[in-house]
Structure formats: C-alpha cells, structure tokens
N, C-alpha and C positions, 0 to 999 in steps of 0.2 A: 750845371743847374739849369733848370729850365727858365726861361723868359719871356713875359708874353708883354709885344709891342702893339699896341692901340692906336688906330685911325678914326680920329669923332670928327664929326662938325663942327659944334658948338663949343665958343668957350664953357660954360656949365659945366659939360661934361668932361673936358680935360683935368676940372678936380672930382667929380661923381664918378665915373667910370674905373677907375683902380679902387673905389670905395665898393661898387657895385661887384668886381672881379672878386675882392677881396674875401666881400660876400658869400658869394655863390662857390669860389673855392673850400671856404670853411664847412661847406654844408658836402660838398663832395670829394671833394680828399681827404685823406687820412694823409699821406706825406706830408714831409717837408713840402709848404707851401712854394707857386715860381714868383722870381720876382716881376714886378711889373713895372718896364719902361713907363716915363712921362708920353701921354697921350699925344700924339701927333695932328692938330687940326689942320681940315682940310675943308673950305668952303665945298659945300656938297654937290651946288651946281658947275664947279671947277671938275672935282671928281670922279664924278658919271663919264666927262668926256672921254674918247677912247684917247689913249696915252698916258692921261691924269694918274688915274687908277694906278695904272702901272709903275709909275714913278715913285705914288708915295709908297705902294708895298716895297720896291727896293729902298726908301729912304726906311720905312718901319723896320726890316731887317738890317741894317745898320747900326740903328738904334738899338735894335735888339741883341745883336750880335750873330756868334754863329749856332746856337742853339733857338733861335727866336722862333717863336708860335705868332702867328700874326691875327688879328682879329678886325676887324673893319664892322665899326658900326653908325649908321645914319637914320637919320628919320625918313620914311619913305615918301613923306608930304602927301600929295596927288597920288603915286605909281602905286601899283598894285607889287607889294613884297615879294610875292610868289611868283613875280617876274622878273622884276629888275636885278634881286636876291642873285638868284643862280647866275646870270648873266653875268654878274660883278666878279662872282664867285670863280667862276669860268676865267674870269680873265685877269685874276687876280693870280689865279691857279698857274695860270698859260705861262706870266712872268715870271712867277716863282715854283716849279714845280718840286723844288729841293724843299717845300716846306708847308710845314703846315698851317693853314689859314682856314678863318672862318670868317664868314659876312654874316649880319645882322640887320635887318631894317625894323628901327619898332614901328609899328604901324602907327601911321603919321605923324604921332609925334614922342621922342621918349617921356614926355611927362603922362601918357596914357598911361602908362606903368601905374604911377602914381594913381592917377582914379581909378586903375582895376583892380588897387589897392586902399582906395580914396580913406575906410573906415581908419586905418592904421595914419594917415598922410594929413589926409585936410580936414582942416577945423568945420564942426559942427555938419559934417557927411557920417552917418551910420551904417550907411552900404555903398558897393559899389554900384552905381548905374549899369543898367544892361549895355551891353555893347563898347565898353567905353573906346576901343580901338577903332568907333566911329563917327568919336565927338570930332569935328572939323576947330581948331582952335584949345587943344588940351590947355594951355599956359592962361588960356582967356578965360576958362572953366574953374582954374582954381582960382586965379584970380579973382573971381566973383565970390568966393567965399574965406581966401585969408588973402592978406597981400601975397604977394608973387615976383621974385625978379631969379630967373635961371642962374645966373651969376653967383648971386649969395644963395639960393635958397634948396640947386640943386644937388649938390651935396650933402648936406642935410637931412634931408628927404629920403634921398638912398640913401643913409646910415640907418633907415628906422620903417621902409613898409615894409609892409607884411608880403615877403615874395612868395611864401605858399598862394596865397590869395590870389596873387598877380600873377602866378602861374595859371591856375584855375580861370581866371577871368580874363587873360590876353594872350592867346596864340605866337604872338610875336616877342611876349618875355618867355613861355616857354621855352620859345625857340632859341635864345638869346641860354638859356639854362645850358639846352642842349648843345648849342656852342661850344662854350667853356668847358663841358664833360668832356666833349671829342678834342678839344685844347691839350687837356694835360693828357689824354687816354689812347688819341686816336692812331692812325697806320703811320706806319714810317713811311714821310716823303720820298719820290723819287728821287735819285740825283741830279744836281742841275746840269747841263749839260754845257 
C-alpha cells in the first residue's frame, strides 16, 4: 500500500496537511486511497541548510516505510519558489533516489491558499483579491477580517475552501495539486544504491 510521509514547517499544518492530501486525493484517484504518515515538522530555516534537508527526507521514509512517497512542503517567505523549489527538490532527490518525492513551496505563505480562496474561507470577503500569492503577511490579512490563530484554525480552513478557486488564483496550490497527482502516478524511482 502506498504511504505518503510529509515534511511542514508549522505546527498548523501538521494537523491541515493530511486534511489537505486527503483532499486533493479524493478528487484525483479513484483507488483505494494511501495512507498518510503524521507530518514531520521541521523548522524551515533549520531545513534549507544543506544536510537538513537531507536528514529529514531519510527520517520521512522511515516513517513512511518502504513504500513511502515523500512530499516536502514550506512556505517560501522572501525566496522566489521557482528557485529555491527545484533546488530542494534536487537534493532531496540526490539523498533519496529510490523514491519518490515532491517539494512544494506556497508562495509565502500557506494561508495565501486560503485568500485565493478567501470567498469560500473568510468571513465577509466575496472574492479573492488579485494577486493574493502577493499579500506579504497572508495570516495578518485574515486576521483583519475574522479571528485567526494557524494552530486551531488551520485545519479547518482546509476541510472547507474552495480548491477549484485556489487553483485558478494561486500557482503554487496548483502546483501543490500537481504534486500529489505525480505522488500516487508518477515513474518508478531509481534504486538506491
């Protein structure tokens, strides 16, 4: 059976993110669903450094066992996705070539998701704002319009936007889509050596 082990940042998203997988699997498999390991956090400025990386992908396939699909997802903050992205990916790849992984950055922050969803998500928003993958401060943004704490509130949130929307309005939850398709779909890894 397949298993897919998760690397986040944030506490939030160690209970959001199998909520969100759970998600995006429903909408694109037909199978028997995989299971999903307890999310693995990892301070993200810890992560980045070379070696980090590396360490917790073998710590997530442990967790995963030996069928594990690995998925690594952060908020990109400052860094440009389309950089730092592959890089990660690269060397995520490099330590574990016997598997398959994908990296994810939402653009700056995972609650953008949320505003590029905002009409489904937060109180008294009727549309998404243009750009939302640009607001500096996503968490500060809903906050000004419903209470806010990532802890309690981001799970919730992901059990209920509209991810058609947040597809269409944020590049990096597409991306985050495409992910998970190539998770349960994608080439058979190398072997490890």
């Amino acid at each position: 059976m397949v298993r897919i082990a998760v690397i986040v940042e944030g506490k939030g998203e160690v209970q959001a993110v199998p909520e969100l997988l759970r998600r995006i699997i429903a909408e694109v498999s037909a199978g028997d669903p995989p299971s999903i390991a307890r999310p693995i956090r990892a301070p993200r400025d810890r992560i980045v450094k070379e070696g980090e990386l590396e360490r917790y992908v073998n710590l997530a396939v442990s967790h995963g066992g030996p069928d594990a699909r690995i998925l690594v997802l952060l908020d990109a903050d400052e860094d440009c996705p389309k950089e730092l992205g592959p890089e990660l990916l690269r060397r995520a790849r490099e330590a574990r070539p016997d598997k398959q992984i994908q990296v994810v950055l939402a653009a700056r922050e995972y609650e953008a998701w949320f505003i590029a969803a905002a009409e489904s998500t937060v109180s008294g928003v009727s549309a998404a704002p243009q750009n939302p993958e640009a607001i500096r401060g996503a968490k500060e943004w809903i906050g000004r319009h419903q209470p806010y704490r990532p802890t309690a509130d981001q799970a919730p949130m992901t059990a209920t936007f509209d991810m058609a929307e947040a597809r269409r309005n944020a590049p990096s939850f597409d991306k985050m889509w495409r992910a998970v398709e190539a998770l349960l779909a994608g080439p058979r890894p190398a072997k490890r050596e």
